[in-house]
Residue frames as qw, qx, qy, qz and C-alpha x, y, z in Angstrom:
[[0.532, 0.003, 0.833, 0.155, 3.83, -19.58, 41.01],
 [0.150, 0.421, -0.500, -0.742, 3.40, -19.90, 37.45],
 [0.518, 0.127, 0.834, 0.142, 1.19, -21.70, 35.27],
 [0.063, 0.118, -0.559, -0.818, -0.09, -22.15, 31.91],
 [0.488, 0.313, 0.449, -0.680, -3.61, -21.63, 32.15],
 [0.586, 0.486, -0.403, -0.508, -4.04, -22.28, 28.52],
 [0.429, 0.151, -0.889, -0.048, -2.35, -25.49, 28.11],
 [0.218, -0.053, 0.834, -0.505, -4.24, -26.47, 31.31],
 [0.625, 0.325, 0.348, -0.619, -7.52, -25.89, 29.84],
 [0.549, 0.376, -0.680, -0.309, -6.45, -27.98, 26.82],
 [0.305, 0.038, -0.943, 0.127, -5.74, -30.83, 28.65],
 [0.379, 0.283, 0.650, -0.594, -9.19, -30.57, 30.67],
 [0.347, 0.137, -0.433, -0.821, -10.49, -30.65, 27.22],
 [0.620, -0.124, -0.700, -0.332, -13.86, -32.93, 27.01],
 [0.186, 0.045, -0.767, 0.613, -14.44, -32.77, 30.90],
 [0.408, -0.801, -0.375, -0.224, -18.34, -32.57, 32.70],
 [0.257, -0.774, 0.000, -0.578, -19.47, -30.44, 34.46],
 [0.259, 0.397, -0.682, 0.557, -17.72, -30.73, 38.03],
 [0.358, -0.489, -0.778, 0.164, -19.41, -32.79, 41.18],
 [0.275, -0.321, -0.312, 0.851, -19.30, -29.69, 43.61],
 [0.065, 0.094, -0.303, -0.946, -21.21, -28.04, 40.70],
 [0.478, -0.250, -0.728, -0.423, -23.83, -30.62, 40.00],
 [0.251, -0.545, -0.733, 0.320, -24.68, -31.07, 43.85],
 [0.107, 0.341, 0.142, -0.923, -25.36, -26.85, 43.82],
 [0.452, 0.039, -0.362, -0.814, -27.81, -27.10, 40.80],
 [0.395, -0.396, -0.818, -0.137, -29.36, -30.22, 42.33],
 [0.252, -0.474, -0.629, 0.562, -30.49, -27.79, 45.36],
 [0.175, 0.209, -0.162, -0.948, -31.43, -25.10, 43.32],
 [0.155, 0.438, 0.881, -0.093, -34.78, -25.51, 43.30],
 [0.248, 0.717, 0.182, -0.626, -36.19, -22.00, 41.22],
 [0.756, 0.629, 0.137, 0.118, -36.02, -21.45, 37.67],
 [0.666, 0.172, 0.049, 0.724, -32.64, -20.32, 36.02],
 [0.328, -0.885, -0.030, 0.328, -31.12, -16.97, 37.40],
 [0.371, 0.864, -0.204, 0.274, -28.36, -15.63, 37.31],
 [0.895, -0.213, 0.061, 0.389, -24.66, -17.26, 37.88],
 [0.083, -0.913, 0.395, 0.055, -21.60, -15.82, 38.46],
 [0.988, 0.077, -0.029, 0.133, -19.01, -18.19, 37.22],
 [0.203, -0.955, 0.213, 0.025, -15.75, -17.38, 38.91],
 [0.102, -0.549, 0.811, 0.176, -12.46, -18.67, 37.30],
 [0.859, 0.416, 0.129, -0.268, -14.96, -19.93, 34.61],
 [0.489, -0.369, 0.769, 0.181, -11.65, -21.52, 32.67],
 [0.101, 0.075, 0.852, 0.508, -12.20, -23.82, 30.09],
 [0.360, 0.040, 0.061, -0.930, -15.80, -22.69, 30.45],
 [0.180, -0.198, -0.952, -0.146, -17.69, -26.15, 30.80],
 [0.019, 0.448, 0.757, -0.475, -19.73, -24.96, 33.98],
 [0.161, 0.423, 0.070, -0.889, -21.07, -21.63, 32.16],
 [0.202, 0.062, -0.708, -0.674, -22.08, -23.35, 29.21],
 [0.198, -0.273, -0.941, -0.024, -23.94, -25.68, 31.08],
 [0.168, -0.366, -0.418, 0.814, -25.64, -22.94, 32.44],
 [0.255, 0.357, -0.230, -0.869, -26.10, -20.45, 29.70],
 [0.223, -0.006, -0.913, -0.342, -27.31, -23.69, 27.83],
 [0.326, -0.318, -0.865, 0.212, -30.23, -24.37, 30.82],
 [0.034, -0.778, -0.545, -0.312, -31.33, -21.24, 30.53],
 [0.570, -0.612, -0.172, 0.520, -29.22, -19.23, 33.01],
 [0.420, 0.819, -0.171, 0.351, -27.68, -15.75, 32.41],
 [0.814, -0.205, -0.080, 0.538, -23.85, -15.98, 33.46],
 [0.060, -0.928, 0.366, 0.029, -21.29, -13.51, 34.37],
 [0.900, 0.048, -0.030, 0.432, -17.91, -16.13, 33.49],
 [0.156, -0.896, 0.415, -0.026, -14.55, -14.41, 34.99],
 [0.839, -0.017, -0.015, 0.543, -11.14, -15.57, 34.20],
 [0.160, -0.766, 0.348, 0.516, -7.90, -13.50, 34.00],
 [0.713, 0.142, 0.652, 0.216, -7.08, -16.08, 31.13],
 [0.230, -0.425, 0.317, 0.816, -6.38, -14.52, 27.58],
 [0.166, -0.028, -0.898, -0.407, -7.92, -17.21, 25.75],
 [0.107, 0.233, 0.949, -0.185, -11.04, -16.88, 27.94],
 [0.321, 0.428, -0.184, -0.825, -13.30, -15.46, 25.74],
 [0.644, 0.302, -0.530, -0.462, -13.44, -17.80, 22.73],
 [0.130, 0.018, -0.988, 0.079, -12.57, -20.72, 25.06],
 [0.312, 0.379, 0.565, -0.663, -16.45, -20.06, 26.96],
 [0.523, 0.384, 0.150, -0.746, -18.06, -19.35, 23.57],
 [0.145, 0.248, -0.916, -0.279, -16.94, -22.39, 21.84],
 [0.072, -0.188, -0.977, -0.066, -19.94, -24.27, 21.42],
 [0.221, 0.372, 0.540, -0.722, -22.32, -22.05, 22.62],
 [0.377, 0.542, 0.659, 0.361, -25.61, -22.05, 20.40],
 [0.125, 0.402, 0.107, 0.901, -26.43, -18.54, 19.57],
 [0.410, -0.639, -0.378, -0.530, -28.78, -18.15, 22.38],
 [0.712, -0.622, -0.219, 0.242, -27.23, -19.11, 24.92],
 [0.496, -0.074, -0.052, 0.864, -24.11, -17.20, 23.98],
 [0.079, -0.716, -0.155, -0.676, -26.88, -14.00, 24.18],
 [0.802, -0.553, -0.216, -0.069, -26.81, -15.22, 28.10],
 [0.829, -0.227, -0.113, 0.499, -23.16, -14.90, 28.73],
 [0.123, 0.962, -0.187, 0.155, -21.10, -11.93, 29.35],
 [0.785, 0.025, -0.140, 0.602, -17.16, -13.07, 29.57],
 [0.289, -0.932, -0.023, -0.220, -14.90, -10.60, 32.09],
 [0.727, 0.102, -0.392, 0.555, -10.89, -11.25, 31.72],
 [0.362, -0.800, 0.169, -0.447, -9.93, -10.35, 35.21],
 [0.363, 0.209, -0.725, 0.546, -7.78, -11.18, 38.34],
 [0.484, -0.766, -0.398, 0.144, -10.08, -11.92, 41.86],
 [0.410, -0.505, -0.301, 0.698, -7.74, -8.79, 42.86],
 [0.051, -0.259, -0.099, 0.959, -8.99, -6.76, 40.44],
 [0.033, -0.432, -0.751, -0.499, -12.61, -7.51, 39.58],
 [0.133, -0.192, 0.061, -0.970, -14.26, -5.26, 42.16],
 [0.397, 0.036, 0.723, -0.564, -17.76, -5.55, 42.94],
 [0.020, 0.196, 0.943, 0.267, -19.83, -8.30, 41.69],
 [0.580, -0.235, -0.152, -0.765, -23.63, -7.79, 40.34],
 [0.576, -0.122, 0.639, -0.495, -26.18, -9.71, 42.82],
 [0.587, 0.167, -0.718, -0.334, -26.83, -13.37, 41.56],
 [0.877, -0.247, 0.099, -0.400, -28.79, -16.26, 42.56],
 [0.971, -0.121, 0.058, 0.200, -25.67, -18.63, 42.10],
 [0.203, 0.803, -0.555, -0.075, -21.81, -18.06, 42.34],
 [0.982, 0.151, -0.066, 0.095, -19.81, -21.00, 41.12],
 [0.164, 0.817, -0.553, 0.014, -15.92, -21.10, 41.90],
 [0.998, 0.056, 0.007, -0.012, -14.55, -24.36, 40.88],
 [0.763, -0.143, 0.022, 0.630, -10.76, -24.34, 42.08],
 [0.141, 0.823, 0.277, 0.476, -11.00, -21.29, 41.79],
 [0.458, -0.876, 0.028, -0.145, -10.70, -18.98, 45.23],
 [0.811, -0.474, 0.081, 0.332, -7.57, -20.53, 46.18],
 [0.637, 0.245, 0.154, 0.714, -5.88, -18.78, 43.11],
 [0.014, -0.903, -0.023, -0.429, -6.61, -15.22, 44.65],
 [0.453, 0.419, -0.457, 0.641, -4.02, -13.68, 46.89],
 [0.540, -0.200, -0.628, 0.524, -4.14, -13.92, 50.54],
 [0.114, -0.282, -0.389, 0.870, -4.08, -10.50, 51.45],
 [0.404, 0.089, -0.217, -0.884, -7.28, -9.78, 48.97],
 [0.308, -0.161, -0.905, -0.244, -9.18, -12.84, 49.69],
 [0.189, -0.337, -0.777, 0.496, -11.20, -11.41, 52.17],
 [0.255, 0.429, -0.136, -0.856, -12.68, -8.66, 49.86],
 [0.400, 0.031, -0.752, -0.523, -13.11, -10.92, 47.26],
 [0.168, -0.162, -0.942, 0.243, -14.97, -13.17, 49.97],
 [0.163, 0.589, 0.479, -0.629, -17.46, -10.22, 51.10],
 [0.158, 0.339, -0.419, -0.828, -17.72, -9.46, 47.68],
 [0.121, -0.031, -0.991, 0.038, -18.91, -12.96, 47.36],
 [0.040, -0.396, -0.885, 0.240, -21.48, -13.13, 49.75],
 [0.168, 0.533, 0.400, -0.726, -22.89, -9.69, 49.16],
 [0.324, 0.036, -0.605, -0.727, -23.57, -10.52, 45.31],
 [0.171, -0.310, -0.934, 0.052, -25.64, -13.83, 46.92],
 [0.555, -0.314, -0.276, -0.719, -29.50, -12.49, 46.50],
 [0.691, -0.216, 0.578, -0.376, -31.56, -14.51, 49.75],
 [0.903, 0.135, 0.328, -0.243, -31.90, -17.96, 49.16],
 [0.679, 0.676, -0.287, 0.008, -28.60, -18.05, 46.47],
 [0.818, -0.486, 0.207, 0.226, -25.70, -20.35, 46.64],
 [0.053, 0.775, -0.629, -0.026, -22.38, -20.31, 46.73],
 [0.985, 0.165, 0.033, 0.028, -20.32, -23.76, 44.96],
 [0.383, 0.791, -0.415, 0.235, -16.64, -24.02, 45.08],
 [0.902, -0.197, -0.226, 0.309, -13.50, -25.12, 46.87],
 [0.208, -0.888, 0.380, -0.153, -10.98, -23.85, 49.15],
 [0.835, 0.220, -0.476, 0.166, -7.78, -25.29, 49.92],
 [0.745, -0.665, -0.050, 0.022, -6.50, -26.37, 53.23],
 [0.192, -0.883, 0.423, 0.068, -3.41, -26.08, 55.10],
 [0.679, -0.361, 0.631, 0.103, -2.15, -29.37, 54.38],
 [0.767, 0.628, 0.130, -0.006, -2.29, -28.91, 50.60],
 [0.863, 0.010, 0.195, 0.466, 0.89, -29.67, 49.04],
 [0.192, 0.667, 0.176, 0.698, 0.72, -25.86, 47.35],
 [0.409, -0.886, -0.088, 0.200, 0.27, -24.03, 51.14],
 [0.621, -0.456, 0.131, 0.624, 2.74, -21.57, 51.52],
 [0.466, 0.423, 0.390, 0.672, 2.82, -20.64, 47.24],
 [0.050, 0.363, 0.139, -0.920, 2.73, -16.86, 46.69],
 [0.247, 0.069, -0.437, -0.862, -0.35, -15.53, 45.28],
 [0.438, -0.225, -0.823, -0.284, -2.46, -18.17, 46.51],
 [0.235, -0.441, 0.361, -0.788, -4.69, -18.70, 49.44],
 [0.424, -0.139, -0.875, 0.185, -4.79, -21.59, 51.80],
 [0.343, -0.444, -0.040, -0.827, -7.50, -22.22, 55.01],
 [0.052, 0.109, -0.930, 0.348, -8.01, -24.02, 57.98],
 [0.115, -0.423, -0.858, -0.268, -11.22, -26.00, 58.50],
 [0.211, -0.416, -0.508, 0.724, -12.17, -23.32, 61.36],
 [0.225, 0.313, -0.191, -0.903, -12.04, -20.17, 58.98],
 [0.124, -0.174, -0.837, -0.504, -13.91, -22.40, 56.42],
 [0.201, -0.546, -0.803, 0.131, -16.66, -22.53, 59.14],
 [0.161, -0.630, -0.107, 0.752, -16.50, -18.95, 60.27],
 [0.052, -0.258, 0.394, 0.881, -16.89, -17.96, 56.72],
 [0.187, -0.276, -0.589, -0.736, -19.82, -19.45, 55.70],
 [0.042, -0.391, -0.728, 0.561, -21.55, -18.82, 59.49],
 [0.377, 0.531, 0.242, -0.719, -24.92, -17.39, 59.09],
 [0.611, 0.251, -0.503, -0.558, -25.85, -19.53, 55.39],
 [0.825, -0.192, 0.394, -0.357, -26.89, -22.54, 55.44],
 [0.059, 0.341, -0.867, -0.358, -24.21, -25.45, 54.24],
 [0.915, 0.217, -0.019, -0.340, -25.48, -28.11, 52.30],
 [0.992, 0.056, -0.061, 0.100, -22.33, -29.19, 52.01],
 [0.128, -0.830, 0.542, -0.029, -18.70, -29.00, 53.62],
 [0.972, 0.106, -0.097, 0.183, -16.62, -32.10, 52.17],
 [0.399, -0.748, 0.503, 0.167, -13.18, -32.22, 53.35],
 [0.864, 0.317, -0.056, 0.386, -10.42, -34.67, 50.87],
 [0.330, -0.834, 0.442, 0.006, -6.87, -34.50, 52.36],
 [0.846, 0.054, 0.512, 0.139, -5.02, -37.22, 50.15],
 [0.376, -0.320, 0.664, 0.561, -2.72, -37.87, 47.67],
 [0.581, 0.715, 0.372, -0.110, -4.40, -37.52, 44.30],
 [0.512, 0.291, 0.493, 0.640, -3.13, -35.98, 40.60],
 [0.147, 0.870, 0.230, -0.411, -2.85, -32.67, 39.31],
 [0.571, 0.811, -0.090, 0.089, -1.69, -30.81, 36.19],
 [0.245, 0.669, -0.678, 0.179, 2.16, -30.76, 37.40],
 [0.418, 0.400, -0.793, 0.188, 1.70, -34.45, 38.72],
 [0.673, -0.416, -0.563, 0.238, 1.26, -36.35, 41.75],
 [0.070, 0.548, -0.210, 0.807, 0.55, -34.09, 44.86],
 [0.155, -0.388, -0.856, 0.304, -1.20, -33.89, 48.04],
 [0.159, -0.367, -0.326, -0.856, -4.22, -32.27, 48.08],
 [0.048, -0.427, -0.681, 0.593, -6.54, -30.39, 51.04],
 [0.116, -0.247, -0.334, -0.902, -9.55, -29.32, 49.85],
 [0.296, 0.472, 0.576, -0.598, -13.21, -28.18, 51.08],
 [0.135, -0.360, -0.729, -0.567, -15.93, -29.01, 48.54],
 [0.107, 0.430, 0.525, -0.726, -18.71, -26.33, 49.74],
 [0.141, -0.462, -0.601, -0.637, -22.00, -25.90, 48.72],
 [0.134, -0.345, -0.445, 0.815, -23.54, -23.17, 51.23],
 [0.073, 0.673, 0.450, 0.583, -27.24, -21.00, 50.51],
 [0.018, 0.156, -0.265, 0.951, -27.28, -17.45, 51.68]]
């Protein structure tokens, strides 16, 4: 499946910082670390980050994601960011970080490499670091797409066994997305190693 990442992140122009995001930094309870910001996009969440004192890794595959992430940044905080155009199938292994962020994110990695990219995941998480992000379920309107990766509520559990969730929202409903009305299964998860 195809999209235009670019034009998406236009239209998200002027958007906060995502719930799913805000309920991880309300449980973060140390000073700023280090964030991994995975399918960092239009780069809102990294700013907010780099901005709060965090140093960021920000990963897109995106062309544009470079200058879209340092847009605004003040010069200090853009000394905090390091920007990494990649694919989740070929980014490899992640440095250890006290937060990884993937905001819609995971579901655009391929099936048969999500499960690398997952242990990749948890073995950047440092003790006591979380993991923020969503997965999509089987009953999303997209199941099935190539390239993507979809998850029953089961695996969801089984994946983050042995962290402690803070949060495992489910949303199975009709709702809006960039190509329209859809239905949409997601897991809002907010999980410390």
């Amino acid at each position: 499946m195809a999209f235009d990442w670019s034009q998406f992140y236009e239209k998200q122009g002027g958007r906060g910082v995502r719930p799913t995001f805000q309920s991880a930094l309300a449980a973060w309870d140390g000073p700023p670390g280090e964030a991994i910001d995975l399918g960092c996009g239009d780069g809102v969440e990294t700013r907010h980050l780099a901005e709060h004192g965090w140093r960021v890794l920000a990963v897109d595959a995106d062309p544009g994601v470079e200058q879209r992430v340092r847009a605004g940044l003040s010069a200090e905080a853009g000394e905090r960011v390091t920007v990494r155009r990649s694919t989740f199938e070929q980014l490899g292994e992640l440095p250890p970080a006290d937060l990884v962020y993937a905001g819609f994110a995971l579901p655009f990695c391929d099936e048969s490499h999500f499960p690398y990219l997952w242990a990749d995941i948890r073995e950047a998480l440092r003790p006591g670091g979380l993991f923020a992000g969503e997965l999509f379920g089987p009953n999303d309107e997209w199941a099935g797409r190539p390239g993507m990766s979809f998850h029953e509520r089961r695996q969801v559990e089984g994946m983050l066994a042995g962290m402690d969730v803070l949060q495992l929202a489910e949303d199975d409903r009709r709702g809006m997305s960039f190509d329209g009305p859809k239905h949409w299964h997601v897991f809002h998860i907010v999980a410390r190693a």
